[in-house]
C-alpha positions as CSV (number, residue, x, y, z in Angstrom):
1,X,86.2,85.0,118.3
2,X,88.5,83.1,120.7
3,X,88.6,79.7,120.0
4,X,90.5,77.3,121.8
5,X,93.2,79.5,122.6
6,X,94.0,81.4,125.9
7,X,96.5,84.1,127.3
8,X,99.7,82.4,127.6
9,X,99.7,80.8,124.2
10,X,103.1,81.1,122.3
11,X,101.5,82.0,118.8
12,X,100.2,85.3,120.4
13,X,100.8,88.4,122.7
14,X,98.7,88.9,125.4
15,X,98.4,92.5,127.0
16,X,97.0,93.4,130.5
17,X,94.5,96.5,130.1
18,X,93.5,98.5,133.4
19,X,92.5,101.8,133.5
20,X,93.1,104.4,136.7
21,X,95.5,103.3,139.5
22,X,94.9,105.8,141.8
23,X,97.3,105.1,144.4
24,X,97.3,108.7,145.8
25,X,95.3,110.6,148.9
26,X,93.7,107.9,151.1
27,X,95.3,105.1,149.6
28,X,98.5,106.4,150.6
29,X,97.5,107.1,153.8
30,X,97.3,103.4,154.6
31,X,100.5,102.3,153.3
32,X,103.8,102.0,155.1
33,X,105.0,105.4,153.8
34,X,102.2,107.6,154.0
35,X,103.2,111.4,152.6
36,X,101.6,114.7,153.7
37,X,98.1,114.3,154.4
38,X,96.5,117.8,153.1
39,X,94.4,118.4,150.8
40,X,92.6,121.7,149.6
41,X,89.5,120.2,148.5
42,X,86.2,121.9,149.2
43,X,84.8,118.9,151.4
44,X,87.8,117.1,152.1
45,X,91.0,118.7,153.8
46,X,93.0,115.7,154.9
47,X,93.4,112.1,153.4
48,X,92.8,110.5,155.8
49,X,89.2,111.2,155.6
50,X,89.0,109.1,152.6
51,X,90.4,105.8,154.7
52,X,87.5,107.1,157.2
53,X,84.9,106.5,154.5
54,X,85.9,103.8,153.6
55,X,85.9,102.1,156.8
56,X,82.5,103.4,157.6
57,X,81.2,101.9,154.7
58,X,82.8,98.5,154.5
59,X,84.4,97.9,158.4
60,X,88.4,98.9,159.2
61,X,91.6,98.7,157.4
62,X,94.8,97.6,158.6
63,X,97.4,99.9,158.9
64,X,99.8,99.7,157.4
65,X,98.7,97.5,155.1
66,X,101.4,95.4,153.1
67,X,102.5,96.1,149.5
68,X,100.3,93.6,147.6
69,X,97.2,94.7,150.0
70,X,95.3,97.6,147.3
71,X,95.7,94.6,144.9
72,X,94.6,91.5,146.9
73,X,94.0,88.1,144.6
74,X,95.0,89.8,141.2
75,X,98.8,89.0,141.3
76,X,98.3,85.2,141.9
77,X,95.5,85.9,139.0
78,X,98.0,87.5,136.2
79,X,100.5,84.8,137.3
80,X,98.0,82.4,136.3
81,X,97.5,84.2,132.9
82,X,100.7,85.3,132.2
83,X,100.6,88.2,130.3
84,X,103.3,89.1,128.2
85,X,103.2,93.0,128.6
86,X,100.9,94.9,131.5
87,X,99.7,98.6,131.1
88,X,97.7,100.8,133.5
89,X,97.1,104.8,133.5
90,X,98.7,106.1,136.3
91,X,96.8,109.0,137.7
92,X,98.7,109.9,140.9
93,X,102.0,111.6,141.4
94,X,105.1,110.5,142.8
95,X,106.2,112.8,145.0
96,X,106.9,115.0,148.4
97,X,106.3,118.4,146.7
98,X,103.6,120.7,147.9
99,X,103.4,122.3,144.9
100,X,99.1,122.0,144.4
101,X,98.3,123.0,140.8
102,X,96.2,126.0,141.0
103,X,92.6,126.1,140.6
104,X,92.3,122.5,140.8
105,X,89.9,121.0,143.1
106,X,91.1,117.2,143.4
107,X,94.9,116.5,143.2
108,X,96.6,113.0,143.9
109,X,100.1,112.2,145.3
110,X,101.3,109.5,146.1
111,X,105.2,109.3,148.7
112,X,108.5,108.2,146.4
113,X,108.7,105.5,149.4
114,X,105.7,103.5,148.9
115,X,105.9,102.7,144.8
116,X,106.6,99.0,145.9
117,X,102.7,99.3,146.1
118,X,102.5,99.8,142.3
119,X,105.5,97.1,141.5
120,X,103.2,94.8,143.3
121,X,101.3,94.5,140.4
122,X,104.5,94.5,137.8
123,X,103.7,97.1,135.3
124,X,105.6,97.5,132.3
125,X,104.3,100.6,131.2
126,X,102.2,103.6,132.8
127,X,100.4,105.5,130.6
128,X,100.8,109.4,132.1
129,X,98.9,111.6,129.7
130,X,95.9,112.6,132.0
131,X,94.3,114.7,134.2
132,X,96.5,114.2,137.2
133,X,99.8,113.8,136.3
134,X,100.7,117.5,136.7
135,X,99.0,117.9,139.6
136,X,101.9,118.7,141.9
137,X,103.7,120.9,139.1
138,X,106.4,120.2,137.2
139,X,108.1,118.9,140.5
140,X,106.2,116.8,140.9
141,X,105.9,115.2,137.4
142,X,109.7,114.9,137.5
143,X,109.3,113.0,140.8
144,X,107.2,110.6,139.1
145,X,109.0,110.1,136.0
146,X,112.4,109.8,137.7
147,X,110.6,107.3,140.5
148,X,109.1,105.0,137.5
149,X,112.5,105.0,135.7
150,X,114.2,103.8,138.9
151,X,111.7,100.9,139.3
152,X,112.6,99.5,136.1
153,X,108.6,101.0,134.8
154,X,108.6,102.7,131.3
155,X,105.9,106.0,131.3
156,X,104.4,107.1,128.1
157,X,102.6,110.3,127.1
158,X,104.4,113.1,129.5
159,X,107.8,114.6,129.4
160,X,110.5,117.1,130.1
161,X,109.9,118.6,126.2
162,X,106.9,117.1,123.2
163,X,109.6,115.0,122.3
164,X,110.1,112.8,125.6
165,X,106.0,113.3,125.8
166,X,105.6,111.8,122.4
167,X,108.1,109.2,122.8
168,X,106.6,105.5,122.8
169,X,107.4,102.9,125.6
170,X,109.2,100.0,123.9
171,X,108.7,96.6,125.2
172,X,110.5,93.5,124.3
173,X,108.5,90.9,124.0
174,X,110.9,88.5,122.6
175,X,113.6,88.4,120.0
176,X,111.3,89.1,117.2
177,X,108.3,90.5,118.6
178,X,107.6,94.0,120.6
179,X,104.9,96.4,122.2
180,X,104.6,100.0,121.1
181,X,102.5,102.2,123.1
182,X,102.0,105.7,123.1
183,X,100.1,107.8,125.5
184,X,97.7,111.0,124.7
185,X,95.2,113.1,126.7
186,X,92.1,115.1,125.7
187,X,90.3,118.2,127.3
188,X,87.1,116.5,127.7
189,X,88.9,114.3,130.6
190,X,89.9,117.2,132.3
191,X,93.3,118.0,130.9
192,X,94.2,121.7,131.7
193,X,95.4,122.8,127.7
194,X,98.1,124.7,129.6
195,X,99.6,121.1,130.8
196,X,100.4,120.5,127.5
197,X,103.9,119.3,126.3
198,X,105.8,122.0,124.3
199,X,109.5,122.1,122.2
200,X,111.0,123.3,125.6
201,X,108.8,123.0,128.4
202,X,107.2,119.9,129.5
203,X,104.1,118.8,129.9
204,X,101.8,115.6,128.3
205,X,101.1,114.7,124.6
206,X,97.9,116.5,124.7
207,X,95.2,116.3,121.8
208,X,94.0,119.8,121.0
209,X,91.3,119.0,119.0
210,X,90.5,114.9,118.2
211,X,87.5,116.1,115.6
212,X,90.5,117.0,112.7
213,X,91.2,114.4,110.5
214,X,94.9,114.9,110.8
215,X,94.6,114.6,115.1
216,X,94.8,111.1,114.6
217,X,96.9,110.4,111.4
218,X,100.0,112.4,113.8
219,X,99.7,109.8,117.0
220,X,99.7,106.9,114.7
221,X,102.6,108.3,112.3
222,X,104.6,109.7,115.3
223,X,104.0,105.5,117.0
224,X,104.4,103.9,113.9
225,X,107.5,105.4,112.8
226,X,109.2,103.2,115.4
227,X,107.3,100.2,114.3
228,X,109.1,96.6,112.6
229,X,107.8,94.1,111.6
230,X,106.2,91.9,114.2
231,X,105.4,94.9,116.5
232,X,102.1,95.6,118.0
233,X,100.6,99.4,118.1
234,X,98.8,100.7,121.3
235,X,97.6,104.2,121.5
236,X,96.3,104.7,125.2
237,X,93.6,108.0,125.6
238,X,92.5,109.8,128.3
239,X,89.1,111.3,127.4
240,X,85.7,111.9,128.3
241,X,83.8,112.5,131.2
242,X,83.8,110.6,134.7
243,X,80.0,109.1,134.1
244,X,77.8,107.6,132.2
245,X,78.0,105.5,128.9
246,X,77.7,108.0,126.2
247,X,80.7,108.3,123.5
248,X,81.7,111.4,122.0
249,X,81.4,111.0,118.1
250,X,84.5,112.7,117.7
251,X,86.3,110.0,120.4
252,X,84.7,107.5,118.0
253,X,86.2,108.8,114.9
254,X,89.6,109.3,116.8
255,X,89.5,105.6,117.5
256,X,88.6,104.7,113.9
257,X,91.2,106.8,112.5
258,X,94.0,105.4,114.6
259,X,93.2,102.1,113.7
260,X,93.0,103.1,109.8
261,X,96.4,104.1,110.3
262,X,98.0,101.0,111.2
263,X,97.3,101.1,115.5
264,X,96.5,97.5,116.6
265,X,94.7,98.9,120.1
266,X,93.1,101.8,121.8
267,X,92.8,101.8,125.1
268,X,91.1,104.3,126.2
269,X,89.7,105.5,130.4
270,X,89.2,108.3,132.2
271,X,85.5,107.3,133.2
272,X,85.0,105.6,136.9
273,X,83.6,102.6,135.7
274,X,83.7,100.6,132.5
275,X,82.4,102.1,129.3
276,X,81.7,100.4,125.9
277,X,83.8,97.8,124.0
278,X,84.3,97.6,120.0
279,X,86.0,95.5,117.6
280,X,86.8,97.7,114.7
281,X,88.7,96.2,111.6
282,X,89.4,92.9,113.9
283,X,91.5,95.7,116.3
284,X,89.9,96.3,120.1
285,X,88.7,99.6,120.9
286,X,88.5,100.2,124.7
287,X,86.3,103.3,125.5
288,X,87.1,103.3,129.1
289,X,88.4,100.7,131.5
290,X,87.0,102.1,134.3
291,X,88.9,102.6,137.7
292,X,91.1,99.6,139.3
293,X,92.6,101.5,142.4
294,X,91.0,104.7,144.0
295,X,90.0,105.6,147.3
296,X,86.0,106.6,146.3
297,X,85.0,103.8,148.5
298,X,81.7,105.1,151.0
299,X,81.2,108.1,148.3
300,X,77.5,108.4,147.4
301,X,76.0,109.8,144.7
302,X,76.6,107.4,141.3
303,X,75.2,104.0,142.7
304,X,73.7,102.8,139.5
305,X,77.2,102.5,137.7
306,X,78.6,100.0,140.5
307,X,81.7,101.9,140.6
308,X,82.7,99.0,143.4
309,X,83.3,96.6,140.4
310,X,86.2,96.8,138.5
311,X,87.6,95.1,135.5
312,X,91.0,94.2,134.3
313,X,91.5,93.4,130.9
314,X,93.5,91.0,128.9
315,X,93.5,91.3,124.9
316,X,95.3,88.5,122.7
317,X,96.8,89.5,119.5
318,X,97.7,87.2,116.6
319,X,101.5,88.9,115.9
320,X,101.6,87.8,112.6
321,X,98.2,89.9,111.6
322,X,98.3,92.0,114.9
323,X,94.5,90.9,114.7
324,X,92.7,90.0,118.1
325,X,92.2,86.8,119.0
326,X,90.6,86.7,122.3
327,X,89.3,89.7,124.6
328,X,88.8,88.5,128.2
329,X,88.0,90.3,131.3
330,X,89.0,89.4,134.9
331,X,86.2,91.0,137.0
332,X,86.6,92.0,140.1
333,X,85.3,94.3,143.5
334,X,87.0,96.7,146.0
335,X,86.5,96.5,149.4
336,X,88.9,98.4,152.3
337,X,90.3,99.6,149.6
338,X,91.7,95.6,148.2
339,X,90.6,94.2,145.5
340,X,88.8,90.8,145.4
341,X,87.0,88.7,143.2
342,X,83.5,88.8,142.5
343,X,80.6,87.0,143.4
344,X,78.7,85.5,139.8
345,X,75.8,87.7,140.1
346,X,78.6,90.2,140.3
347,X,79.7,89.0,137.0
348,X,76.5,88.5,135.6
349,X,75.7,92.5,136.0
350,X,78.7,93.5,134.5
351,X,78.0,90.9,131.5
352,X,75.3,91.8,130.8
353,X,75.9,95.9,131.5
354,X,79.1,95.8,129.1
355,X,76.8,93.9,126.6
356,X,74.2,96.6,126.6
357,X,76.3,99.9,126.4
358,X,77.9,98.1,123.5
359,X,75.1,96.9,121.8
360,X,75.8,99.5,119.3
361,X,79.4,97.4,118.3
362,X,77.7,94.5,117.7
363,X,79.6,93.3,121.2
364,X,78.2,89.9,122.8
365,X,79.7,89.3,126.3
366,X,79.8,85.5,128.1
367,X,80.8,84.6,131.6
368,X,83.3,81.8,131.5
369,X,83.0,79.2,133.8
370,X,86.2,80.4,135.9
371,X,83.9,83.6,136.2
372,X,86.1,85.9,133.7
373,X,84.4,87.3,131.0
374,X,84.8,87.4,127.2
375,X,83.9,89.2,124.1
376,X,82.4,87.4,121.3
377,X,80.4,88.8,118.3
Protein backbone atom coordinates (compact mmCIF):
# COMPACT_ATOMS: atom_id res chain seq x y z
CA UNK A 1 0.00 0.00 0.00
CA UNK A 2 2.84 2.47 0.55
CA UNK A 3 5.25 2.31 -1.94
CA UNK A 4 8.22 4.27 -2.11
CA UNK A 5 6.83 7.11 -0.52
CA UNK A 6 7.06 8.41 3.14
CA UNK A 7 5.62 11.22 5.53
CA UNK A 8 7.07 14.34 4.36
CA UNK A 9 6.48 13.86 0.67
CA UNK A 10 5.15 16.98 -1.12
CA UNK A 11 2.44 15.09 -3.33
CA UNK A 12 0.63 14.18 0.10
CA UNK A 13 -0.62 15.19 3.61
CA UNK A 14 0.56 13.48 6.39
CA UNK A 15 -1.58 13.57 9.74
CA UNK A 16 -0.25 12.62 13.28
CA UNK A 17 -2.96 10.30 15.05
CA UNK A 18 -2.76 9.75 18.94
CA UNK A 19 -5.39 9.01 20.99
CA UNK A 20 -5.70 10.04 25.05
CA UNK A 21 -3.33 12.76 26.38
CA UNK A 22 -4.05 12.54 29.78
CA UNK A 23 -1.98 15.21 31.18
CA UNK A 24 -4.18 15.56 34.33
CA UNK A 25 -3.99 14.05 38.20
CA UNK A 26 -0.45 12.54 38.64
CA UNK A 27 0.98 13.84 35.63
CA UNK A 28 0.37 17.22 36.78
CA UNK A 29 1.64 16.59 39.90
CA UNK A 30 5.13 16.32 38.57
CA UNK A 31 5.26 19.24 36.42
CA UNK A 32 6.42 22.71 37.32
CA UNK A 33 2.89 23.96 38.05
CA UNK A 34 1.25 21.34 39.79
CA UNK A 35 -2.67 22.34 40.67
CA UNK A 36 -4.74 21.09 43.68
CA UNK A 37 -3.94 17.67 44.37
CA UNK A 38 -7.52 16.15 45.57
CA UNK A 39 -9.26 13.81 44.30
CA UNK A 40 -12.70 12.12 45.39
CA UNK A 41 -12.02 8.79 44.07
CA UNK A 42 -12.94 5.68 46.04
CA UNK A 43 -9.17 4.45 46.31
CA UNK A 44 -7.33 7.40 45.45
CA UNK A 45 -7.83 10.83 47.33
CA UNK A 46 -4.74 12.73 46.30
CA UNK A 47 -2.63 12.78 42.96
CA UNK A 48 0.06 12.34 44.16
CA UNK A 49 -0.56 8.78 44.75
CA UNK A 50 -0.49 8.14 41.16
CA UNK A 51 3.34 9.55 40.83
CA UNK A 52 3.82 7.13 44.00
CA UNK A 53 2.77 4.19 41.80
CA UNK A 54 4.46 4.85 39.46
CA UNK A 55 7.68 5.17 41.09
CA UNK A 56 7.14 2.01 42.88
CA UNK A 57 6.74 0.28 39.83
CA UNK A 58 9.44 1.61 37.52
CA UNK A 59 12.06 3.65 40.16
CA UNK A 60 11.63 7.79 40.91
CA UNK A 61 10.73 10.67 38.88
CA UNK A 62 12.21 13.94 38.84
CA UNK A 63 10.47 16.65 40.02
CA UNK A 64 9.74 18.92 38.38
CA UNK A 65 10.26 17.36 35.44
CA UNK A 66 10.82 19.73 32.31
CA UNK A 67 8.15 20.42 29.59
CA UNK A 68 9.20 17.88 26.93
CA UNK A 69 9.70 15.20 29.92
CA UNK A 70 5.85 13.12 29.60
CA UNK A 71 6.90 13.09 25.87
CA UNK A 72 10.68 12.06 25.87
CA UNK A 73 12.21 11.00 22.18
CA UNK A 74 8.76 11.70 20.22
CA UNK A 75 9.46 15.45 19.40
CA UNK A 76 12.92 14.73 17.79
CA UNK A 77 10.83 11.65 16.19
CA UNK A 78 7.85 13.93 14.50
CA UNK A 79 10.58 16.39 13.54
CA UNK A 80 12.05 13.63 11.72
CA UNK A 81 8.65 12.82 10.00
CA UNK A 82 7.32 16.05 9.55
CA UNK A 83 3.88 15.82 9.72
CA UNK A 84 1.86 18.37 8.19
CA UNK A 85 -1.10 18.48 10.73
CA UNK A 86 -0.99 16.68 14.49
CA UNK A 87 -4.23 15.69 16.29
CA UNK A 88 -4.66 14.07 19.80
CA UNK A 89 -7.93 13.66 22.12
CA UNK A 90 -7.46 15.66 24.96
CA UNK A 91 -9.00 14.16 27.96
CA UNK A 92 -8.03 16.48 30.83
CA UNK A 93 -9.18 19.89 31.74
CA UNK A 94 -7.48 23.03 31.91
CA UNK A 95 -8.24 24.55 34.90
CA UNK A 96 -8.11 25.74 38.75
CA UNK A 97 -11.84 25.14 39.40
CA UNK A 98 -13.00 22.77 42.02
CA UNK A 99 -16.04 22.23 40.48
CA UNK A 100 -16.00 17.88 40.45
CA UNK A 101 -18.83 16.75 38.22
CA UNK A 102 -21.12 14.91 40.37
CA UNK A 103 -21.38 11.33 40.50
CA UNK A 104 -18.28 10.84 38.70
CA UNK A 105 -15.72 8.66 40.09
CA UNK A 106 -12.44 9.63 38.02
CA UNK A 107 -12.07 13.35 36.96
CA UNK A 108 -8.77 14.85 35.32
CA UNK A 109 -7.48 18.48 35.55
CA UNK A 110 -4.76 19.64 34.54
CA UNK A 111 -3.22 23.75 36.08
CA UNK A 112 -3.71 26.75 33.13
CA UNK A 113 0.21 27.10 34.00
CA UNK A 114 1.63 23.98 32.89
CA UNK A 115 0.00 23.68 29.04
CA UNK A 116 3.68 24.23 27.77
CA UNK A 117 3.63 20.45 28.59
CA UNK A 118 1.03 19.83 25.83
CA UNK A 119 2.78 22.49 23.27
CA UNK A 120 5.78 20.38 23.71
CA UNK A 121 4.41 18.12 21.44
CA UNK A 122 2.83 20.99 18.84
CA UNK A 123 -0.70 20.00 18.42
CA UNK A 124 -2.79 21.56 15.99
CA UNK A 125 -5.97 20.37 16.97
CA UNK A 126 -7.48 18.57 20.29
CA UNK A 127 -10.26 16.73 19.77
CA UNK A 128 -12.60 17.42 23.12
CA UNK A 129 -15.77 15.43 22.65
CA UNK A 130 -15.22 12.83 25.52
CA UNK A 131 -15.65 11.59 28.66
CA UNK A 132 -13.56 14.07 30.58
CA UNK A 133 -13.81 17.24 29.17
CA UNK A 134 -16.67 18.39 31.50
CA UNK A 135 -15.31 17.03 34.26
CA UNK A 136 -14.71 20.21 36.25
CA UNK A 137 -18.20 21.77 34.94
CA UNK A 138 -18.70 24.24 32.61
CA UNK A 139 -15.78 26.24 34.38
CA UNK A 140 -13.78 24.32 33.76
CA UNK A 141 -14.48 23.52 30.00
CA UNK A 142 -14.25 27.27 29.46
CA UNK A 143 -10.82 27.11 31.12
CA UNK A 144 -9.79 24.67 28.69
CA UNK A 145 -11.14 26.09 25.69
CA UNK A 146 -9.98 29.62 26.46
CA UNK A 147 -6.33 28.00 27.51
CA UNK A 148 -6.08 26.06 23.92
CA UNK A 149 -7.14 29.29 22.04
CA UNK A 150 -4.35 31.23 23.79
CA UNK A 151 -1.76 28.65 22.82
CA UNK A 152 -2.45 29.10 19.30
CA UNK A 153 -4.27 25.07 19.58
CA UNK A 154 -7.70 24.72 17.69
CA UNK A 155 -10.34 22.24 19.93
CA UNK A 156 -13.04 20.47 18.07
CA UNK A 157 -16.20 18.67 19.29
CA UNK A 158 -17.14 20.98 22.62
CA UNK A 159 -18.55 24.39 23.00
CA UNK A 160 -20.29 27.34 24.58
CA UNK A 161 -23.75 26.32 22.35
CA UNK A 162 -24.14 22.89 19.40
CA UNK A 163 -22.94 25.37 17.20
CA UNK A 164 -19.32 26.13 18.55
CA UNK A 165 -19.52 22.08 19.48
CA UNK A 166 -20.16 21.21 15.91
CA UNK A 167 -17.89 23.64 14.46
CA UNK A 168 -14.78 21.90 12.63
CA UNK A 169 -11.08 22.86 13.31
CA UNK A 170 -9.71 24.26 10.06
CA UNK A 171 -6.10 23.81 9.29
CA UNK A 172 -4.11 25.26 6.52
CA UNK A 173 -2.13 23.10 5.06
CA UNK A 174 -0.92 25.23 2.28
CA UNK A 175 -2.36 27.57 -0.22
CA UNK A 176 -4.52 24.99 -1.80
CA UNK A 177 -4.80 22.31 0.50
CA UNK A 178 -6.51 22.03 4.18
CA UNK A 179 -7.62 19.63 7.22
CA UNK A 180 -11.19 19.45 8.38
CA UNK A 181 -11.82 17.73 11.52
CA UNK A 182 -14.67 17.40 13.54
CA UNK A 183 -15.00 15.95 16.88
CA UNK A 184 -18.05 13.63 18.42
CA UNK A 185 -18.60 11.44 21.46
CA UNK A 186 -20.75 8.41 22.19
CA UNK A 187 -22.36 6.99 25.56
CA UNK A 188 -20.72 3.81 25.28
CA UNK A 189 -17.29 5.73 26.22
CA UNK A 190 -18.66 7.12 29.10
CA UNK A 191 -20.26 10.42 27.94
CA UNK A 192 -22.83 11.60 30.54
CA UNK A 193 -26.02 12.36 27.76
CA UNK A 194 -26.57 15.42 30.10
CA UNK A 195 -22.94 16.82 28.77
CA UNK A 196 -24.34 17.19 25.63
CA UNK A 197 -24.14 20.44 23.58
CA UNK A 198 -27.46 22.22 23.25
CA UNK A 199 -28.87 25.62 21.08
CA UNK A 200 -27.98 27.59 24.35
CA UNK A 201 -26.08 25.72 26.80
CA UNK A 202 -22.86 24.13 26.14
CA UNK A 203 -21.60 20.98 26.22
CA UNK A 204 -19.89 18.40 23.35
CA UNK A 205 -21.24 17.18 19.94
CA UNK A 206 -22.60 14.13 21.44
CA UNK A 207 -24.00 11.15 19.34
CA UNK A 208 -27.39 10.05 20.79
CA UNK A 209 -27.72 7.05 19.03
CA UNK A 210 -24.79 5.97 16.15
CA UNK A 211 -27.16 2.71 15.16
CA UNK A 212 -29.60 5.41 12.90
CA UNK A 213 -28.83 5.73 9.53
CA UNK A 214 -29.10 9.43 9.65
CA UNK A 215 -26.40 9.66 12.98
CA UNK A 216 -23.79 9.58 10.51
CA UNK A 217 -25.08 11.25 7.25
CA UNK A 218 -25.38 14.67 10.01
CA UNK A 219 -21.46 14.63 11.12
CA UNK A 220 -20.32 14.20 7.66
CA UNK A 221 -22.89 16.88 6.12
CA UNK A 222 -22.43 19.26 9.11
CA UNK A 223 -18.03 18.66 8.22
CA UNK A 224 -18.43 18.63 4.72
CA UNK A 225 -20.37 21.61 4.32
CA UNK A 226 -17.13 23.45 4.89
CA UNK A 227 -15.21 21.31 2.61
CA UNK A 228 -13.26 22.73 -1.14
CA UNK A 229 -11.76 21.18 -3.14
CA UNK A 230 -8.43 19.76 -2.09
CA UNK A 231 -9.61 19.33 1.61
CA UNK A 232 -9.25 16.38 3.66
CA UNK A 233 -12.26 15.08 6.10
CA UNK A 234 -11.55 13.75 9.65
CA UNK A 235 -14.23 12.80 11.95
CA UNK A 236 -12.54 11.93 15.45
CA UNK A 237 -14.97 9.46 17.99
CA UNK A 238 -14.90 8.77 21.35
CA UNK A 239 -16.60 5.43 21.81
CA UNK A 240 -16.48 2.22 23.36
CA UNK A 241 -15.35 0.65 26.28
CA UNK A 242 -11.83 0.99 28.09
CA UNK A 243 -10.78 -2.93 27.28
CA UNK A 244 -10.60 -5.42 25.11
CA UNK A 245 -10.80 -5.74 21.21
CA UNK A 246 -14.37 -6.18 20.45
CA UNK A 247 -16.19 -3.53 18.03
CA UNK A 248 -19.65 -2.57 18.46
CA UNK A 249 -21.47 -3.27 15.14
CA UNK A 250 -23.16 -0.22 15.38
CA UNK A 251 -19.49 1.78 15.75
CA UNK A 252 -18.69 -0.25 12.65
CA UNK A 253 -21.63 0.98 10.62
CA UNK A 254 -20.99 4.59 11.97
CA UNK A 255 -17.53 4.36 10.49
CA UNK A 256 -18.77 3.02 7.20
CA UNK A 257 -21.40 5.53 6.90
CA UNK A 258 -19.09 8.44 7.44
CA UNK A 259 -16.92 7.34 4.97
CA UNK A 260 -19.92 6.75 2.42
CA UNK A 261 -20.50 10.22 2.89
CA UNK A 262 -17.52 11.78 1.71
CA UNK A 263 -15.08 11.62 5.37
CA UNK A 264 -11.54 10.69 4.33
CA UNK A 265 -10.62 9.43 8.14
CA UNK A 266 -12.06 8.16 11.38
CA UNK A 267 -10.10 8.30 14.16
CA UNK A 268 -11.54 6.86 16.64
CA UNK A 269 -10.09 6.06 20.97
CA UNK A 270 -11.43 5.93 24.13
CA UNK A 271 -9.91 2.27 24.82
CA UNK A 272 -6.46 2.17 26.91
CA UNK A 273 -4.65 0.46 24.40
CA UNK A 274 -4.83 0.05 20.67
CA UNK A 275 -7.81 -1.55 19.12
CA UNK A 276 -8.31 -2.73 15.46
CA UNK A 277 -7.32 -0.98 12.19
CA UNK A 278 -9.44 -0.99 8.76
CA UNK A 279 -9.06 0.34 5.36
CA UNK A 280 -12.52 0.87 4.09
CA UNK A 281 -13.14 2.29 0.50
CA UNK A 282 -9.05 3.15 0.44
CA UNK A 283 -10.11 5.63 3.71
CA UNK A 284 -8.40 4.53 7.34
CA UNK A 285 -10.64 3.64 9.97
CA UNK A 286 -8.98 3.86 13.48
CA UNK A 287 -11.01 1.94 16.14
CA UNK A 288 -8.97 3.16 18.97
CA UNK A 289 -5.52 4.62 19.31
CA UNK A 290 -5.08 3.67 22.52
CA UNK A 291 -3.60 5.91 25.40
CA UNK A 292 -0.31 8.15 24.70
CA UNK A 293 -0.07 10.13 28.08
CA UNK A 294 -1.77 8.89 31.40
CA UNK A 295 -0.66 8.29 34.83
CA UNK A 296 -1.97 4.32 35.02
CA UNK A 297 1.62 3.42 35.40
CA UNK A 298 2.04 0.48 38.58
CA UNK A 299 -1.98 -0.09 38.15
CA UNK A 300 -2.64 -3.87 38.02
CA UNK A 301 -5.32 -5.61 36.77
CA UNK A 302 -5.25 -5.59 32.61
CA UNK A 303 -1.66 -6.98 31.95
CA UNK A 304 -2.43 -8.96 28.86
CA UNK A 305 -3.28 -5.64 26.83
CA UNK A 306 0.36 -4.12 27.47
CA UNK A 307 -1.24 -0.86 28.27
CA UNK A 308 2.72 0.29 28.80
CA UNK A 309 2.98 0.35 24.89
CA UNK A 310 1.67 2.99 23.11
CA UNK A 311 1.38 3.94 19.52
CA UNK A 312 1.36 7.12 17.62
CA UNK A 313 0.06 7.21 14.30
CA UNK A 314 0.90 8.82 11.05
CA UNK A 315 -1.68 8.34 7.96
CA UNK A 316 -0.63 9.75 4.39
CA UNK A 317 -3.25 10.86 2.11
CA UNK A 318 -3.00 11.36 -1.65
CA UNK A 319 -4.95 15.08 -1.77
CA UNK A 320 -5.89 14.76 -5.10
CA UNK A 321 -8.13 11.37 -4.30
CA UNK A 322 -7.90 11.95 -0.39
CA UNK A 323 -7.14 8.14 -0.72
CA UNK A 324 -4.40 6.74 1.75
CA UNK A 325 -1.24 6.15 0.73
CA UNK A 326 0.76 4.95 3.66
CA UNK A 327 -0.36 4.09 7.39
CA UNK A 328 2.59 3.93 9.70
CA UNK A 329 2.98 3.61 13.33
CA UNK A 330 5.68 5.00 15.70
CA UNK A 331 5.61 2.52 18.63
CA UNK A 332 6.54 3.31 21.71
CA UNK A 333 6.62 2.58 25.91
CA UNK A 334 6.01 4.67 29.09
CA UNK A 335 8.14 4.54 31.83
CA UNK A 336 8.10 7.42 34.94
CA UNK A 337 5.55 8.58 33.25
CA UNK A 338 8.03 9.52 29.67
CA UNK A 339 7.72 8.09 26.71
CA UNK A 340 10.50 6.06 24.98
CA UNK A 341 11.03 3.95 22.24
CA UNK A 342 10.60 0.36 22.24
CA UNK A 343 12.64 -2.53 22.26
CA UNK A 344 11.93 -4.87 18.77
CA UNK A 345 10.27 -7.66 20.65
CA UNK A 346 8.32 -4.71 21.84
CA UNK A 347 7.37 -4.03 18.35
CA UNK A 348 7.06 -7.36 17.25
CA UNK A 349 3.99 -7.96 19.98
CA UNK A 350 2.29 -5.03 18.92
CA UNK A 351 2.75 -6.26 15.07
CA UNK A 352 1.63 -8.99 15.37
CA UNK A 353 -1.34 -8.04 18.23
CA UNK A 354 -2.66 -5.14 15.75
CA UNK A 355 -2.46 -7.83 12.95
CA UNK A 356 -4.67 -10.30 14.81
CA UNK A 357 -7.54 -8.02 16.31
CA UNK A 358 -7.75 -6.83 12.71
CA UNK A 359 -7.62 -9.96 10.93
CA UNK A 360 -11.26 -9.35 10.29
CA UNK A 361 -10.17 -6.02 7.82
CA UNK A 362 -8.01 -8.01 5.91
CA UNK A 363 -5.10 -5.74 7.89
CA UNK A 364 -1.37 -7.11 7.43
CA UNK A 365 1.06 -5.22 9.75
CA UNK A 366 5.20 -5.23 9.05
CA UNK A 367 7.99 -3.80 11.28
CA UNK A 368 10.17 -1.51 9.33
CA UNK A 369 13.61 -1.69 9.73
CA UNK A 370 13.69 1.77 11.74
CA UNK A 371 11.25 -0.31 14.06
CA UNK A 372 7.91 1.73 13.07
CA UNK A 373 5.29 -0.16 11.91
CA UNK A 374 3.01 -0.18 8.75
CA UNK A 375 -0.17 -1.39 7.43
CA UNK A 376 -0.27 -3.25 4.28
CA UNK A 377 -3.10 -5.51 2.86
Amino acid sequence: MAGDRGAGDSDMVTVLLGGDVMLGRGVDQILAHPGDPELREPVMTDARGYVRLAERANGPIPSPVDWQWPWGEVPALLDDVAPDVRLINLETTITVSGDFADRKPVCYRMHPDNVPALTALRPDVCALANNHILDFGYQGLNDTLATLAQAGIHGAGAGLDLAAARRPAVIAVDDKRRILIGSVAMKSAGVPESWAAHRDRAGVWFIWDPSERDAADDVASQLLAHRRDGDIAIVSVHWGSNWGYAIAPSDVAFAHRLIDAGVDMVHGHSSHHPRPIEIYRGRPILYGCGDVLDDYEGIGGHESFRSDLRLLYLASIDPASSELISLQMIPLRVRQMRLERVSHPDSEWLRKTMEHVSRRFGIRVVVRSDNLLEVSR
